[in-house]
Each structure stands twice: as structure tokens, then as C-alpha cells.
C-alpha positions in Angstrom: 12.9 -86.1 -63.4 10.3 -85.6 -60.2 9.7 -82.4 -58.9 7.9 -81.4 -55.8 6.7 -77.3 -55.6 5.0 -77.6 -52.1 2.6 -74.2 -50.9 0.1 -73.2 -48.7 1.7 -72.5 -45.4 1.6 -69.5 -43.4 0.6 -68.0 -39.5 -2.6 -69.2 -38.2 -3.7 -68.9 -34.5 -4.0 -72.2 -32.1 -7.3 -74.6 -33.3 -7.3 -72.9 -36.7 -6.4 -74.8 -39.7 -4.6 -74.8 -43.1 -4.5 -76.7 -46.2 -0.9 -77.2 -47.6 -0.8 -78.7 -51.6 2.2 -80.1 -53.4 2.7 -80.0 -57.3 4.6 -83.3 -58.6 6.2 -83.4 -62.1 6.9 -86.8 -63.6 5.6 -89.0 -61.0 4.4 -92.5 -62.1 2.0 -93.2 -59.3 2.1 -97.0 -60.0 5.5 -97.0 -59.1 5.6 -93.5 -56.5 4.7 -93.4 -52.8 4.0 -89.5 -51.5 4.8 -88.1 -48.6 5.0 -85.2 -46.2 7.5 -84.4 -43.5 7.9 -81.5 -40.9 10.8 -80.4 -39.3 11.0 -78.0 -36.6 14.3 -76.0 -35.6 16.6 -78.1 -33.2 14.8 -81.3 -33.8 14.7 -84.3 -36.2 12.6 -84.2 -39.8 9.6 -86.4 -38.9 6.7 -87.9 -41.2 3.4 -86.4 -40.8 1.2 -88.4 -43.2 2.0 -90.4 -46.9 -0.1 -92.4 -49.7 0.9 -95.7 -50.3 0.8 -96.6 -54.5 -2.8 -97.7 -54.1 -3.5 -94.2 -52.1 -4.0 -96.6 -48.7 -2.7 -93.5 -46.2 -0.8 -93.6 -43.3 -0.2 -91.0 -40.7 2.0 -90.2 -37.6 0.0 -90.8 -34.2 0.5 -87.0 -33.8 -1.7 -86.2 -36.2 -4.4 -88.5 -36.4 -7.8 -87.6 -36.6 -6.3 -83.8 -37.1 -4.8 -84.1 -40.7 -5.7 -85.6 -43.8 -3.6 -86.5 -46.7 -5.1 -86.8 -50.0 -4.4 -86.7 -53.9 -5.5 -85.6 -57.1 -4.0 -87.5 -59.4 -5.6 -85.7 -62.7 -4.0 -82.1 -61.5 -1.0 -84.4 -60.1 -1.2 -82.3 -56.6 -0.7 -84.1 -52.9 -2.6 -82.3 -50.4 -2.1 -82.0 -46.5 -5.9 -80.8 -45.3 -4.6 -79.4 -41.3 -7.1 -78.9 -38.7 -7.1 -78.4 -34.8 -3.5 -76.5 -35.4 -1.7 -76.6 -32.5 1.9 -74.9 -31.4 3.6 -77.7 -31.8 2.7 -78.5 -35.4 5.1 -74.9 -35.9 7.7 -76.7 -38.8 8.9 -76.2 -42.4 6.6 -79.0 -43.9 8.5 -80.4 -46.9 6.3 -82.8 -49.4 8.4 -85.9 -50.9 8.3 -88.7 -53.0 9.8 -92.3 -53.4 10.0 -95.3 -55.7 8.2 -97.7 -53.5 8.9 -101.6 -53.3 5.8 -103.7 -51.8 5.9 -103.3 -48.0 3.6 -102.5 -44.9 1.4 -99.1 -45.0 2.7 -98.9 -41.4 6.4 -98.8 -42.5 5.5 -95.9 -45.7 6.6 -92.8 -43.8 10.0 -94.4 -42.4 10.6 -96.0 -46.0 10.1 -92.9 -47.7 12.7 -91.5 -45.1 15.2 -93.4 -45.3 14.7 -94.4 -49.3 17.7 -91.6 -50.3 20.0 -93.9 -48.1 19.0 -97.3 -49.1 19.9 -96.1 -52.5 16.1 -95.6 -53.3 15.4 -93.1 -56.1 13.2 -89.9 -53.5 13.0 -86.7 -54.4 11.8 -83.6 -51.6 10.4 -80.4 -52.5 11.8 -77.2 -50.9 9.3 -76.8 -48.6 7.0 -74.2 -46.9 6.2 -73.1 -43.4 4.0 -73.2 -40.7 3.6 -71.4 -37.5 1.0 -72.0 -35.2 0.4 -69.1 -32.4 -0.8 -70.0 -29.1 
């Protein structure tokens, strides 16, 4: 059974940045993609940034060049490294994980989306927050 514990989240000011970390239980990273997502109140959950099996990442255009999504694979933790913070990025950021078939790095974060119904075995933490202040 996969687990996701996601912390790290909390109030920083516009242009300051955090670093949000995500604790798996019984992932099989051969066979796993990771994930995170953010969803905001009143709009849709989004992906913000994922690792592919072979840790090839992929990230929303809102985010590139600002985040960076990376893994330890020996302490089994997914990190989300946040910079440049701005209002906008204001969500419950929930980490997540999927079997993964073969498929485009460019199609990871709307896979890992939609895995739950295409039958895909995914599994999402609880998640933890983020408010950015202007």
C-alpha cells in the first residue's frame, strides 16, 4: 500500500520561496511516476511539476524556471524546491503518485491526473498549504 505524507508549506511574502517534501511508503520507482498538484479555492486541481520513472521531469509552463521537482530515492522523499513565490501560487499543494505505462514526459502530469479514472492504480497525499502574500 502507497502512502504520501506531504509537509513544508506555510505563509511567505511575494518573491520568497519554500521547499515542500513528500514522504512515500511502498513505492516501486520502476513502476511509479510522482507528482504534485495545487488546487486553489474555486478553481480546478492543476499539475505543477512530476518525475517520470527514469526521474526525466516535467513541469507546468506556470512554473518553469521557478520550481524544481526532485527525489531522493534512498530517504524515499519527493521534493518541490519553490522560488520567485508569487500570489497566485496561494493552493493546497497535494503530492501524488501513479503506476505509469510508457508514454510522453509531456503527457506525465495529465496521466497522473486522470490515472484514478482510467482505472490506474494513484494514490494522493493529504496535502499541505501555501499562501503567498503580496
Amino acid at each position: 500500500q502507497v502512502q504520501l505524507v506531504e509537509s513544508g508549506g506555510g505563509s511567505v511574502q511575494a518573491g520568497g520561496s519554500l521547499r515542500l517534501s513528500c514522504v512515500a511508503s511502498g513505492l516501486i520507482y520502476s513502476r511509479h511516476c510522482m507528482a504534485w498538484f495545487r488546487q486553489a479555492p474555486g478553481k480546478e486541481r492543476e499539475g505543477v511539476a512530476g518525475l517520470y520513472r527514469d526521474s526525466t521531469p516535467s513541469y507546468a509552463d506556470s512554473v518553469k524556471g521557478r520550481f524544481t521537482v526532485s527525489q531522493d530515492k534512498a530517504k524515499n522523499i519527493l521534493y518541490l524546491e519553490m522560488n520567485n513565490l508569487k500570489p497566485d501560487d496561494t493552493a493546497m499543494y497535494y503530492c501524488a503518485a501513479a503506476d505509469c505505462p510508457p508514454l510522453k514526459r509531456a503527457d506525465l502530469l495529465r496521466y497522473i491526473e486522470a490515472a484514478q479514472a482510467l482505472g490506474a492504480p494513484s494514490y494522493w497525499g493529504q496535502g499541505t498549504q501555501v499562501t503567498v502574500s503580496s
